[in-house]
Structure formats: C-alpha cells, structure tokens
N, C-alpha and C positions, 0 to 999 in steps of 0.2 A: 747666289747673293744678289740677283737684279731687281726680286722682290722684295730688296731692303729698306727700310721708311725709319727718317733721321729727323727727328723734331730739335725747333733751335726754342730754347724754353728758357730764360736770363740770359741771354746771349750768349750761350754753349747748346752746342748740337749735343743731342741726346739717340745713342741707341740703344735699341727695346730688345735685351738677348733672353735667353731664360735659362734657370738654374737643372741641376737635375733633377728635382725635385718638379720640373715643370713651373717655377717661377717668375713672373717677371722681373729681368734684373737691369735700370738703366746704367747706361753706361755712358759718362762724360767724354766729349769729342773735342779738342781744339776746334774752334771757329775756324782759323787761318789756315794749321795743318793736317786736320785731320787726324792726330794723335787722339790715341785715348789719352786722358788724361788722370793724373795719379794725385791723390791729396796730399797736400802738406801737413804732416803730423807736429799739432800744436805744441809749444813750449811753455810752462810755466815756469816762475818762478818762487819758491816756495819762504823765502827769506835766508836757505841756508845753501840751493842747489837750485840747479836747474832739472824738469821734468817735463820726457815727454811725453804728450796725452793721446789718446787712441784720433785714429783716422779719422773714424768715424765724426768726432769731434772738431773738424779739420774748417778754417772758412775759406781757405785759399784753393786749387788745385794748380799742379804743374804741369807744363808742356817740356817734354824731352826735344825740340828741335827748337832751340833761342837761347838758352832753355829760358821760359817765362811764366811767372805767374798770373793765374785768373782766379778773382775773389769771385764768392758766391755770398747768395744775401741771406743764406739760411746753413746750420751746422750742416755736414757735407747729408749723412745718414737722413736727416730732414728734408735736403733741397732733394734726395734721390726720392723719396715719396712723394715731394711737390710734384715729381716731373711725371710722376705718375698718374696721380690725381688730375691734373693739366688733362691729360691725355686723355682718360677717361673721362674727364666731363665734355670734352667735347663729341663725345661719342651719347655721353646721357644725354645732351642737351636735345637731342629731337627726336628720344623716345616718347611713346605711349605713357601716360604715366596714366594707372589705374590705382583710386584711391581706395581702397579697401577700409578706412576706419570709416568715412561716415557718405561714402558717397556710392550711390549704386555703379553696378558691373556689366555694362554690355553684354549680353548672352547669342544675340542676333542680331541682325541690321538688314534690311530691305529700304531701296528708293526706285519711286517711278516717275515717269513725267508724262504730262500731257501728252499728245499727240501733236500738237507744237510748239511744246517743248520750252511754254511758256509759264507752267506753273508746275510743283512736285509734293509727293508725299515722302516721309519720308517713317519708316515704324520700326522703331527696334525694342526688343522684349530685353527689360534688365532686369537684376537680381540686387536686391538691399537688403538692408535692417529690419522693413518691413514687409519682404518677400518678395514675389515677382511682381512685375509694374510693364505696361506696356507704354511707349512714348508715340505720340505722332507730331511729326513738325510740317505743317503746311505750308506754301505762300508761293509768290512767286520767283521764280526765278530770278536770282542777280538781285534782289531787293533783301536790308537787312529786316525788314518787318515780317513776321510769319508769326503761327499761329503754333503751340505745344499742346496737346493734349496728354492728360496724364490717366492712365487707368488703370483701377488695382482691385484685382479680381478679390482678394481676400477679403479684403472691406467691402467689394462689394460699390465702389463709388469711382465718380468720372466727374474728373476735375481739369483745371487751366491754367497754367502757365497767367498770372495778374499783369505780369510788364512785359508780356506778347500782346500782340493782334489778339480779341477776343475771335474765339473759333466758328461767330456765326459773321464774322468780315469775311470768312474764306469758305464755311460751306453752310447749306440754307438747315442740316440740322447733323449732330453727332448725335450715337446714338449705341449703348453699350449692351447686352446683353449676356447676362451672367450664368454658370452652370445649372444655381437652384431659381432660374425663371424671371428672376428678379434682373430689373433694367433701370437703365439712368441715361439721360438725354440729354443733349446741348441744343435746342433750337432757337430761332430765328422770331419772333413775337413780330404775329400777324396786325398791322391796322387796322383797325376799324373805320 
C-alpha cells in the first residue's frame, strides 16, 4: 500500500480502489481521521410517515470517530463521479489532442538546424480531408516569426502560410516538384 495516492477533492480525501469488475471505485476519507466515510441515508417526509431514501441520494457523509458529519455539495453517487472526473481531467489536461473532424494528422515530423544553431527547418508530412500535405516551418531560432509552407501533392500546388513570414524573407526560392513533372515555386523577384 506505499504506492497509495489520496486526492483531497471538496475537502474530503478521496481513495481511487477498483471494483471486480476492474472499476474505478472512490472512496471518501475523513480529512481529520482517516475514516472511510459512510453516507447519511436521507429522510423524507411524505405528509403521513417518515422515509428513508437510498445512500446514494445522501448530501452528508459520517465519520465513526466524533462521530461527525461532513456535507458534500453534490448527491453522494454525483459527487463520487465528480471525483473522478477531477481526477481525470487533470491527467487530459496535457495530453496531445488530435482533431480528427477538420483538422489534419501528423504522420511524421523531422527538425534540423543550422550549423549554428541559429536558424531550423522544420517538415512534417500530415494526413487531412484533403489527403496528404507536406508542412515546412522555417525561421530562426527563439524568434516567434517563421515562415509555413504548405504542399499538397494531389492538387499538385505549393502555397503559404498569409499571417507567417512570407517564404522568400527566409529562403531565396521554394520550389516543389511533383510525380507527373509538373512544379510550382516560391521565389524571390530579382531587381532590375
């Protein structure tokens, strides 16, 4: 039990056991003694009798050493999914998120850098809506300005990134060449 992890989530420690089933099942902790703690099964009154209501329905829980009551801010069966959810979003909160309805998929990634390490390429080949796409992001190092270039074999065209750096501030020409011969360029417009 050393590898045990006890989250305090509405000011009740929570342990994370699992059922046989393999499920996660929290379990409320007294703050002060470390009791599990047991729900107060609600009372109603119906105009003729009193009734009691399932656990699950419970807003208080008990502690057997006081013995004392600790409210909770949500029906007991509710605040045990809160505490899960809790728990889990702080585990989503600094995954990867890949959007799959309208946004392309990573397939590859490669970055290089200068020889002093002052400027980098960076290409990764993704997958969309409209098929595979190659990306390059240029600039330099440490600077939030760089250059995207975007090129997509199926169409056949080689395009940029409008609210980056345009691609001839970082190189004097791009230049794509496609399976059936056909090419599209980004250069640099000599002075006269």
């Amino acid at each position: 039990m050393s590898n045990l992890e006890i989250f305090r989530i509405d000011n009740i420690k929570w342990w994370i056991t699992t059922n046989a089933s393999g499920g996660r099942v929290p379990v409320p902790l007294c703050p002060k003694h470390n009791l599990r703690l047991t729900a107060i099964m609600p009372t109603y009154w119906d105009g003729r009798r009193s009734i009691t209501g399932s656990a699950e329905n419970s807003i208080k829980l008990n502690c057997a050493e006081g013995p004392h009551e600790i409210p909770i801010s949500r029906k007991y069966f509710e605040e045990r999914q809160y505490v899960i959810d809790r728990i889990d979003a702080k585990v989503f909160k600094d995954v990867k998120i890949l959007n799959l309805d309208d946004e392309a998929v990573p397939i590859a990634k490669d970055k290089k850098y200068s020889k002093d390490g002052k400027l980098f390429v960076t290409s990764q080949l993704m997958e969309s809506k409209r098929g595979i796409q190659v990306v390059i992001y240029a600039g330099k190092k440490g600077s939030a300005k760089k250059t995207q270039i975007l090129i997509s074999p199926s169409e056949r065209r080689l395009a940029f990134d409008q609210s980056d750096l345009h691609p001839t501030d970082v190189f004097a020409k791009v230049e794509a060449t496609f399976l059936d011969g056909s090419k599209s360029s980004i250069e640099k417009l000599k002075k006269e």
